[in-house]
C-alpha positions as CSV (number, residue, x, y, z in Angstrom):
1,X,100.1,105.6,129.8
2,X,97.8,107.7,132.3
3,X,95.1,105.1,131.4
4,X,95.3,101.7,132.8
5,X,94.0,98.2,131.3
6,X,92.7,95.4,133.4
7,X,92.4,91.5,132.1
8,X,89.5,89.1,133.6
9,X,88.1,85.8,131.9
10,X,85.0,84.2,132.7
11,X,85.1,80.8,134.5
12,X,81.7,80.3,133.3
13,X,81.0,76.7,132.8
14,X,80.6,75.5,129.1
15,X,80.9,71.9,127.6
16,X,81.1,70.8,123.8
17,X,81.0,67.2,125.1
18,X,77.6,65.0,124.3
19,X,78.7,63.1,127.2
20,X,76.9,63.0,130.9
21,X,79.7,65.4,132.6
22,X,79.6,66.3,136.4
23,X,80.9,69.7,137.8
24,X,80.9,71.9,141.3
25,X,77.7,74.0,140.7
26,X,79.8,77.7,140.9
27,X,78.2,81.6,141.5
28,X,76.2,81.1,138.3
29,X,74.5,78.5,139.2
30,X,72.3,80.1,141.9
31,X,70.9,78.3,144.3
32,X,72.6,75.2,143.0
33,X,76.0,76.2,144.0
34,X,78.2,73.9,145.4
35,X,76.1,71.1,144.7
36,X,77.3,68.7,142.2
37,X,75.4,68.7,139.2
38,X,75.2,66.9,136.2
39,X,75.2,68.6,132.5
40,X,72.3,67.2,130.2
41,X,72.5,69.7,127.1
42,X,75.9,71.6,126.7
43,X,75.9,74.9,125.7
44,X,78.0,75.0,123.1
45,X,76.1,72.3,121.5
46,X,73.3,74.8,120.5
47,X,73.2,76.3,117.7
48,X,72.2,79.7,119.5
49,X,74.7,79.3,122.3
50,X,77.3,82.1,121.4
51,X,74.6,84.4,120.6
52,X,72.8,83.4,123.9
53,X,76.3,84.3,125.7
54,X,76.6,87.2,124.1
55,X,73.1,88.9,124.8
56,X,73.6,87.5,128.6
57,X,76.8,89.4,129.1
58,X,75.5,92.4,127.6
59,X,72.5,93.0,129.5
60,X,75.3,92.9,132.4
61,X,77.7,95.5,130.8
62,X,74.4,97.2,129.7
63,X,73.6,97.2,133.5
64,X,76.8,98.5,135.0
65,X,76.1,101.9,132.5
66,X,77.9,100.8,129.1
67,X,76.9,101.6,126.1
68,X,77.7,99.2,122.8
69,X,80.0,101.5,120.4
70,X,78.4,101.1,116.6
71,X,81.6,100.6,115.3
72,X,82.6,97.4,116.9
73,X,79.7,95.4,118.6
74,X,82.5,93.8,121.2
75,X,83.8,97.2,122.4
76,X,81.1,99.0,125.2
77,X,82.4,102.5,126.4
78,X,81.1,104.4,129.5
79,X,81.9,108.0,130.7
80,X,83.8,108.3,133.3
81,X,85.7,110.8,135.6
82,X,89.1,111.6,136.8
83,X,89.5,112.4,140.3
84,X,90.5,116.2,139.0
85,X,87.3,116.0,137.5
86,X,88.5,115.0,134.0
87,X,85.7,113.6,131.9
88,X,86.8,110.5,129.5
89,X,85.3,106.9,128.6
90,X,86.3,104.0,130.0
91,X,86.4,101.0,127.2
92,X,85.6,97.6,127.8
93,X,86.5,95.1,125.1
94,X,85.1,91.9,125.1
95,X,86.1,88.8,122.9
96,X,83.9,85.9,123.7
97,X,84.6,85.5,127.7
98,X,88.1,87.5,128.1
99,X,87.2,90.9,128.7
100,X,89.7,93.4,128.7
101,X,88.7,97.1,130.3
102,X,90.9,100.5,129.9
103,X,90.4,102.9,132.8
104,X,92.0,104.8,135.6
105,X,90.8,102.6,138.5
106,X,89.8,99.3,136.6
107,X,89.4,96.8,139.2
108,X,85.6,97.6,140.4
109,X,84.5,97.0,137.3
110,X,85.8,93.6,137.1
111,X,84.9,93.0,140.5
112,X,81.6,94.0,139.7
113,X,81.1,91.6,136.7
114,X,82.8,89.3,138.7
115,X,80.2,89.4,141.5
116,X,77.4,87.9,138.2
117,X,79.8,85.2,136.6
118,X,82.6,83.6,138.2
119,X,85.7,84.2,137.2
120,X,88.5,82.2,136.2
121,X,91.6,82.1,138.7
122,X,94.2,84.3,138.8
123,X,92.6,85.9,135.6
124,X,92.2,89.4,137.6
125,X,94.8,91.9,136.4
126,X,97.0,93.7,134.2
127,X,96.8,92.1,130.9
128,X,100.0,89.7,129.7
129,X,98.7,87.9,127.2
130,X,95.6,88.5,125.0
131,X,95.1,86.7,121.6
132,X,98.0,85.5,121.1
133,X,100.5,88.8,122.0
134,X,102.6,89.1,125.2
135,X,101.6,92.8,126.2
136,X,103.8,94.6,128.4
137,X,104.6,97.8,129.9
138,X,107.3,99.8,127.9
139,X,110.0,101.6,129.4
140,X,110.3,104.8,126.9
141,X,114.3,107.1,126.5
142,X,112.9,109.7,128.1
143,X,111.6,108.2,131.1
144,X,107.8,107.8,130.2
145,X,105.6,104.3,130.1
146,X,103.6,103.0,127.0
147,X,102.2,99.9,126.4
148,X,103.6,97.6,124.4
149,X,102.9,94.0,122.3
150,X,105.5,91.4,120.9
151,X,104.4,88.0,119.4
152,X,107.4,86.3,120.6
153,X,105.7,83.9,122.1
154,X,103.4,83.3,119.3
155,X,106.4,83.0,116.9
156,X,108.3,80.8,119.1
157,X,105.5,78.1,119.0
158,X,105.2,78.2,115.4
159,X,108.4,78.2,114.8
160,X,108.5,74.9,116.5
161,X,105.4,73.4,114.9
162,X,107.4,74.3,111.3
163,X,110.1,72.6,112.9
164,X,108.2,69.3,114.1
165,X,106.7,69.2,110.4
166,X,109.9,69.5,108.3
167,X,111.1,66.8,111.1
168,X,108.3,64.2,109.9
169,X,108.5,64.4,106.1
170,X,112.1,62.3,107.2
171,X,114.0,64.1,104.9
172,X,116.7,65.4,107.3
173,X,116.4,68.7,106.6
174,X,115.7,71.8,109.2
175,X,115.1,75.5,109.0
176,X,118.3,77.5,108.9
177,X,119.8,79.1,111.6
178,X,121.1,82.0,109.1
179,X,118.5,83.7,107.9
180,X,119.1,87.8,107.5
181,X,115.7,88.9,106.1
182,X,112.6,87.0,105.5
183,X,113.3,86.2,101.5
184,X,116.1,87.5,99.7
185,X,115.6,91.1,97.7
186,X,115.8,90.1,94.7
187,X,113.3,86.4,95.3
188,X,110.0,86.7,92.1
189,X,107.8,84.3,93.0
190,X,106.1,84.6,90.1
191,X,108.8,83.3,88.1
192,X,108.7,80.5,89.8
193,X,108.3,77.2,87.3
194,X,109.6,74.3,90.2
195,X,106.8,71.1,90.3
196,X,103.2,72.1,91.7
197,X,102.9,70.8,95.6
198,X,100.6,67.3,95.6
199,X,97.4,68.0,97.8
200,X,99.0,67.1,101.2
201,X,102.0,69.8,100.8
202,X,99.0,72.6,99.1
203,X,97.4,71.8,102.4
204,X,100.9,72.4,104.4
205,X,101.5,75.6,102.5
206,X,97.8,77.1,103.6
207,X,98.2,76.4,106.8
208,X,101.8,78.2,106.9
209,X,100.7,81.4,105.7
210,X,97.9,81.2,108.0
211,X,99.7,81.0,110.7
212,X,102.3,84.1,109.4
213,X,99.0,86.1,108.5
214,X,98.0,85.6,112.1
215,X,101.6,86.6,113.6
216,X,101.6,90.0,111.1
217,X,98.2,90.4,113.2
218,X,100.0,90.4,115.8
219,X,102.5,92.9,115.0
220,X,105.2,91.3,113.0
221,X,104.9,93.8,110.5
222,X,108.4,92.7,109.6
223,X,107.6,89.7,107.5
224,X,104.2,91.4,106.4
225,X,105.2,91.9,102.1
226,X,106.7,88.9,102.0
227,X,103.5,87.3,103.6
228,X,101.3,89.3,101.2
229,X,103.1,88.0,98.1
230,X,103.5,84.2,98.7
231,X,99.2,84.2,100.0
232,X,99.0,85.1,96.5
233,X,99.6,81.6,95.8
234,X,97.5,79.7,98.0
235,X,95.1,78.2,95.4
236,X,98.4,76.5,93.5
237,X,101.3,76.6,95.2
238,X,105.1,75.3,94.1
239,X,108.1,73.7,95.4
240,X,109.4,77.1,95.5
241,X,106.9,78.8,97.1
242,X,107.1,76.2,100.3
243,X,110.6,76.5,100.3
244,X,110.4,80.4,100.8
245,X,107.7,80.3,103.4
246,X,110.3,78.1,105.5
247,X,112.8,80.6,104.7
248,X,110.5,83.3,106.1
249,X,109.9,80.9,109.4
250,X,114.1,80.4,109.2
251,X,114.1,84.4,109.9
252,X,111.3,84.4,112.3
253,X,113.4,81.7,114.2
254,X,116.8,83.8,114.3
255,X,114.7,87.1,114.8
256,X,112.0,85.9,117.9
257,X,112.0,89.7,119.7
258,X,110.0,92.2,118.0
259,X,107.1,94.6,119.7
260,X,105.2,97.6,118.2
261,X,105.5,99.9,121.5
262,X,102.0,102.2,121.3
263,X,103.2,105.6,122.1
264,X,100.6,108.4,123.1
265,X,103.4,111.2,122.5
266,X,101.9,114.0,120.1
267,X,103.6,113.8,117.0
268,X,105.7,116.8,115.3
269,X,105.4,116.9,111.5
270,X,106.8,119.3,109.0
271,X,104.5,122.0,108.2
272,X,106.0,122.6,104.7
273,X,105.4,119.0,103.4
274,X,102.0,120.4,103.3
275,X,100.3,123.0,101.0
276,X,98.8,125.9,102.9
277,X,95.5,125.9,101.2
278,X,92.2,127.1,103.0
279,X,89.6,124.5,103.2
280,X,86.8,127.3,101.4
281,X,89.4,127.1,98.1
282,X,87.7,123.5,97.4
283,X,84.2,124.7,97.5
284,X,84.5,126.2,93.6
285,X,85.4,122.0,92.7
286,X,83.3,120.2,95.9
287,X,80.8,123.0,96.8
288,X,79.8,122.6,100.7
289,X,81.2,119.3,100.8
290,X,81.4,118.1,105.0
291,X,83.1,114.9,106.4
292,X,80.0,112.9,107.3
293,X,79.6,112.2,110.8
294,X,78.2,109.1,112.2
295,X,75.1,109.2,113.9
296,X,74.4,108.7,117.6
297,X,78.3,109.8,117.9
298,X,79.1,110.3,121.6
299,X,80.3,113.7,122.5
300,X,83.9,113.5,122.4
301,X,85.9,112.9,125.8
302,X,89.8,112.9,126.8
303,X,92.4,114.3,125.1
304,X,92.8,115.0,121.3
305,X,94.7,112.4,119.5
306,X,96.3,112.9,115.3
307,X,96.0,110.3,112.4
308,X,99.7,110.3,110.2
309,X,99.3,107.6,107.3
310,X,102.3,107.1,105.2
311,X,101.9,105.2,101.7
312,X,103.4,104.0,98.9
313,X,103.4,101.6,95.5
314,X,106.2,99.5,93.6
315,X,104.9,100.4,90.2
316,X,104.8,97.6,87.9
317,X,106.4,95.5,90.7
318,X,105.1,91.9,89.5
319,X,107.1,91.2,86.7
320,X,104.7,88.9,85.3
321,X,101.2,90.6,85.1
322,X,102.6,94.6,86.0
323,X,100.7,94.8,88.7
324,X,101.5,97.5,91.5
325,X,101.9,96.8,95.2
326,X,100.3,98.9,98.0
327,X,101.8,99.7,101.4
328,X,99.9,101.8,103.9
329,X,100.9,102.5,107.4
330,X,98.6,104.2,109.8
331,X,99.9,105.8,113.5
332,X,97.5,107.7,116.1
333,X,99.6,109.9,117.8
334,X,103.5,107.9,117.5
335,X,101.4,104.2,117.7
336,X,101.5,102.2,114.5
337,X,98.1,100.8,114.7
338,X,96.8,99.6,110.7
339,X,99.6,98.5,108.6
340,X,98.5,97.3,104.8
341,X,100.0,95.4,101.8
342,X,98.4,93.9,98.9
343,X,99.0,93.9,95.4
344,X,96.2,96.2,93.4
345,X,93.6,94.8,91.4
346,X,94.2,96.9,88.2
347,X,97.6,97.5,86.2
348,X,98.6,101.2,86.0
349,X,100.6,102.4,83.0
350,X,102.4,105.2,84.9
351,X,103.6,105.2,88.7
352,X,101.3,108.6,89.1
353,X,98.3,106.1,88.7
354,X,99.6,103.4,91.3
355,X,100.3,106.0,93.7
356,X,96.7,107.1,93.3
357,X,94.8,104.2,93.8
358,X,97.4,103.7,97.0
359,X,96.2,107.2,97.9
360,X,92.8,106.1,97.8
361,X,92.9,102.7,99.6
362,X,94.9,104.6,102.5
363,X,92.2,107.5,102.0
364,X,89.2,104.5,102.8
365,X,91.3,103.1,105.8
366,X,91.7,106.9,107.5
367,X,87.9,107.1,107.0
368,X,86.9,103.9,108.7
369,X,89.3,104.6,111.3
370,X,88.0,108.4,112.1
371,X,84.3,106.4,112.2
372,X,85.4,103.8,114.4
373,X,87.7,106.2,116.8
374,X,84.7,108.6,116.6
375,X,82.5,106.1,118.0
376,X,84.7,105.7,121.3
377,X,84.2,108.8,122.1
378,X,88.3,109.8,121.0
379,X,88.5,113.5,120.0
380,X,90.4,113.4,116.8
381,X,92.8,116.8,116.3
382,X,92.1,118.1,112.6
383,X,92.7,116.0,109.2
384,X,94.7,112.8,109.1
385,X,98.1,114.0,107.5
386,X,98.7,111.9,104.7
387,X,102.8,111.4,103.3
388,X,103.3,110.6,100.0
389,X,106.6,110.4,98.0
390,X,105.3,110.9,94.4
391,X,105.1,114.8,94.3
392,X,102.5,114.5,91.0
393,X,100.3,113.0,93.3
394,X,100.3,115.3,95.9
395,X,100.3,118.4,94.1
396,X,97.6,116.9,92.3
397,X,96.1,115.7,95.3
398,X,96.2,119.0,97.7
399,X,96.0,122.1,94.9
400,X,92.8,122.9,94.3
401,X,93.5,124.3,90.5
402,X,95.4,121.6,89.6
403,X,94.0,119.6,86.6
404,X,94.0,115.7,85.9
405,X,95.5,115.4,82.4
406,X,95.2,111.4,82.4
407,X,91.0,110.4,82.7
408,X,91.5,106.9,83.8
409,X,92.1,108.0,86.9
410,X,89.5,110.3,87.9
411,X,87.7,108.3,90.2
412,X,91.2,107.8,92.9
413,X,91.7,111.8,91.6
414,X,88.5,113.1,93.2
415,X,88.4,110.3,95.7
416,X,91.3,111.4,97.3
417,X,90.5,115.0,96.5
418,X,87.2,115.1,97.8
419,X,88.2,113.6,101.3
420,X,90.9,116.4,101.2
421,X,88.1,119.1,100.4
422,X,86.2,117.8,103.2
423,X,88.7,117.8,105.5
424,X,89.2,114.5,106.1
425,X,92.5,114.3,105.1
426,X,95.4,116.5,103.7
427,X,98.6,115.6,101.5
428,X,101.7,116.0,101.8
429,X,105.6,115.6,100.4
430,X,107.6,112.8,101.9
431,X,111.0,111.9,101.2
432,X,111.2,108.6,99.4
433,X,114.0,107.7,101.6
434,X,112.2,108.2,104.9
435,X,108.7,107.0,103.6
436,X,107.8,103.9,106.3
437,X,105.4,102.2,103.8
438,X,108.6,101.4,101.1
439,X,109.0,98.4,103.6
440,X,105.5,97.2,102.7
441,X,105.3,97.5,99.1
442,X,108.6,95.6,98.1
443,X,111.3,93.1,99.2
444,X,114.2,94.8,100.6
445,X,118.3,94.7,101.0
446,X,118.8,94.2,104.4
447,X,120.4,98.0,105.5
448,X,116.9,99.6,103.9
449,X,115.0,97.2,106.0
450,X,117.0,97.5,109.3
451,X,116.5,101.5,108.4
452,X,112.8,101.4,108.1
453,X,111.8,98.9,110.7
454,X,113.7,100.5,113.4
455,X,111.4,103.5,112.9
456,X,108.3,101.2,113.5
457,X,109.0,99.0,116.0
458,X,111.6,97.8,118.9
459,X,113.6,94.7,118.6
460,X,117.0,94.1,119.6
461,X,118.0,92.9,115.9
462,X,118.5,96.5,115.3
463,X,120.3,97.3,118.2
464,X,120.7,100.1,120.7
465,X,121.5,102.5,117.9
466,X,118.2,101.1,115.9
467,X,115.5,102.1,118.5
468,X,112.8,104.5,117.3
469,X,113.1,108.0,118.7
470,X,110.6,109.6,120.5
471,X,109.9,112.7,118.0
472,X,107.7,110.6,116.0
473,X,107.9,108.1,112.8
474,X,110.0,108.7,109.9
475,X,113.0,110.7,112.1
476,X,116.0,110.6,110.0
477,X,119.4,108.1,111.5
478,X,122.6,107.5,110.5
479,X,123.6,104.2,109.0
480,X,126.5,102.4,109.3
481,X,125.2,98.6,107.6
482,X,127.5,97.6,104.9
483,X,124.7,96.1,101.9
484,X,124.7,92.1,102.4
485,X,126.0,90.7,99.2
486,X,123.7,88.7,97.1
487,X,123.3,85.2,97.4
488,X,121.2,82.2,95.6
489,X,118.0,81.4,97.0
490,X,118.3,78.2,99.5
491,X,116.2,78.5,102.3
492,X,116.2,74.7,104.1
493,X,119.8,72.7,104.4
């Protein structure tokens, strides 16, 4: 946490009213401020207004020395130096009017492009809040700071909006107070066959998982399969279906606290989960094949930071069509920052297939991620490690001489194989008992999900004996849960 961020938000006056409206003419009004003036087109009444905004406040960043990163049109960097003489970029990320800027001394900056538009009071600081996550300042075991982000907030509002909308259907029932885990272990939605919801409920059920996609966003990567399996019914939902998205709401309520803690620590793998193979062994299969690097790529500032990307599949999982589930989970250095779950698009017959085409879809998020990390000017420390717990799949994905005996899936075979040829990524052997993307690719007994979960984030569900460790993800811990018995499926009393 040798980096610090700053939060400002433009008091820039904007109106979507078609009304006359009056206001105190402010800094950005020139020589009209302080007068009182009177609005005659409203700016967000125009079909060009955001764009309009947009260009204005980037001539200003554009200005002040920024430069717009290719990879995300919002975030400007700008190369900066320590007062050792350390050479880094400073980050400014914009969304709309809330700018938030990462540097060693941030308040100039602000100050600066507060000194063009006025801005909004008491806005000027460390960041607390910022789309929805509380973001805070993380006390670490062995003394050091990180920053942290928890949605409790966020989850405690929608918990009570689920709360208001169970109160009006007048049926006098409420979310339970008893919820262990987001939907019971061994819950199919697919075999679901209770009534179809009526339009009004369909509409009910939408906006539910919207509002749980949005707190996964946010970092409730707790509830994230059982989110990904009930959108999967959006388009017709059932009785059922509702009455396990309040049970997942019934967990959030009794489990509020839960943060993902972005730790900059380096991260200490096992070198013998990976095959010691030199990258000129792949050039008899790939020839000179080179990770492609974008162009106009700043020269890389600040220190050197590793991709780890654990993934997994349930194989079969949906009982209904035998389709597989993915789960990818992505850390720079010991930060989880790209979490994934979705069921696949094709049914394999073996699990050696569904844990390629994991393998790929992981293998497209690590490339995406080195482009877009590349583009900030963030010096990236050799290939991505990549852990898999199917050792078909890695031996096949990591040995050069190894053959594919099954042809449908030669495209995820030299996919995966190719990035690994280039460098982009390398394979190895995880335990399936330790592999942190189980937890995204299947529903859970309530020990296994206390096990995983505490090695991703902090919450005080897990308790003192939960917490992560700081030698990285995927550290082994005792466990002393006793499995929860199983029970029928009522989520609403």
């Amino acid at each position: 946490m040798d980096l610090t961020s700053w939060h400002a938000t433009s008091g820039t006056r904007t109106c979507m009213r078609h009304a006359e409206r009056r206001f105190l003419g402010g800094i950005e009004t020139g020589e009209d401020r302080g007068k009182i003036l009177v609005i005659t087109r409203a700016l967000y009444g125009l079909k060009s207004s955001g764009a309009s905004w947009r260009a204005t406040l980037s001539n200003t960043l554009a200005d002040l020395g920024f430069e717009g990163t290719q990879a995300d049109p919002d975030a400007w960097r700008r190369l900066a130096r320590r007062d050792d003489g350390t050479e880094y970029y400073e980050l400014c990320l914009v969304y709309v009017d809330d700018i938030l800027l990462v540097s060693h001394d941030p308040k100039p900056v602000l100050l600066q492009i507060g000194s063009q538009y006025e801005l909004k009071e008491g806005s000027l600081g460390a960041p607390d809040t910022y789309l929805g996550a509380q973001v805070y300042s993380h006390s670490l075991r062995d003394g050091r700071k990180a920053w942290g982000m928890t949605s409790e907030k966020y989850t405690k509002n929608a918990v009570a909006t689920v709360e208001d909308l169970i109160q009006s259907d007048g049926d006098g029932l409420h979310l339970k107070t008893t919820a262990k885990e987001p939907l019971p272990a061994t819950y199919k939605p697919e075999l679901d066959i209770s009534k179809e919801l009526g339009d009004k409920l369909t509409s009910r059920y939408r906006q539910l998982i919207g509002i749980l996609r949005w707190a996964v966003e946010l970092g409730r990567v707790d509830i994230y399969f059982e989110v990904a399996i009930m959108s999967q019914y959006l388009a017709s939902p059932r009785e059922g279906h509702l009455e396990a998205v309040y049970h997942i709401f019934a967990y959030l309520k009794s489990h509020l606290k839960f943060s993902i803690v972005f730790d900059p620590k380096d991260i200490q793998l096992d070198e013998q989960a990976f095959a010691a193979v030199d990258i000129k062994e792949w050039r008899e299969f790939y020839g000179d094949v080179e990770e492609e690097l974008p162009r106009r790529m700043p020269e890389p500032r600040g220190n050197a930071v590793d991709i780890t990307c654990f993934v997994d599949a349930n194989h079969a999982g949906n009982l209904v069509t035998r389709r597989s589930h993915t789960g990818v989970l992505i850390f720079v250095q010991n930060a989880p920052i790209m979490w994934f779950s979705k069921k696949q698009n094709t049914v394999e017959s073996s699990s050696f297939g569904s844990e390629f085409v994991a393998l790929r879809i992981a293998k497209e998020l690590i490339v995406a991620l080195r482009y877009k990390l590349r583009m900030f000017g963030v010096p990236l420390r050799g290939p991505a490690s990549v852990l898999c717990d199917n050792q078909g799949v890695v031996k096949n994905a990591s040995v050069p001489e190894s053959t594919l005996t099954k042809r449908h899936n030669a495209i995820n075979y030299h996919s995966v194989r190719e990035a690994a040829a280039a460098g982009i990524i390398r394979v190895g052997k995880e335990d399936g008992a330790t592999n942190l993307a189980d937890a995204f690719t299947k529903a859970l007994p309530r020990s296994r999900r206390y096990e995983l979960f505490s090695r991703i984030g902090y919450s005080s569900m897990f308790g003192s004996t939960w917490m992560r460790g700081d030698n990285g993800p995927g550290q082994d811990r005792s466990m002393d849960l006793q499995e929860p018995e199983k029970k029928k499926l009522k989520l609403i009393h």
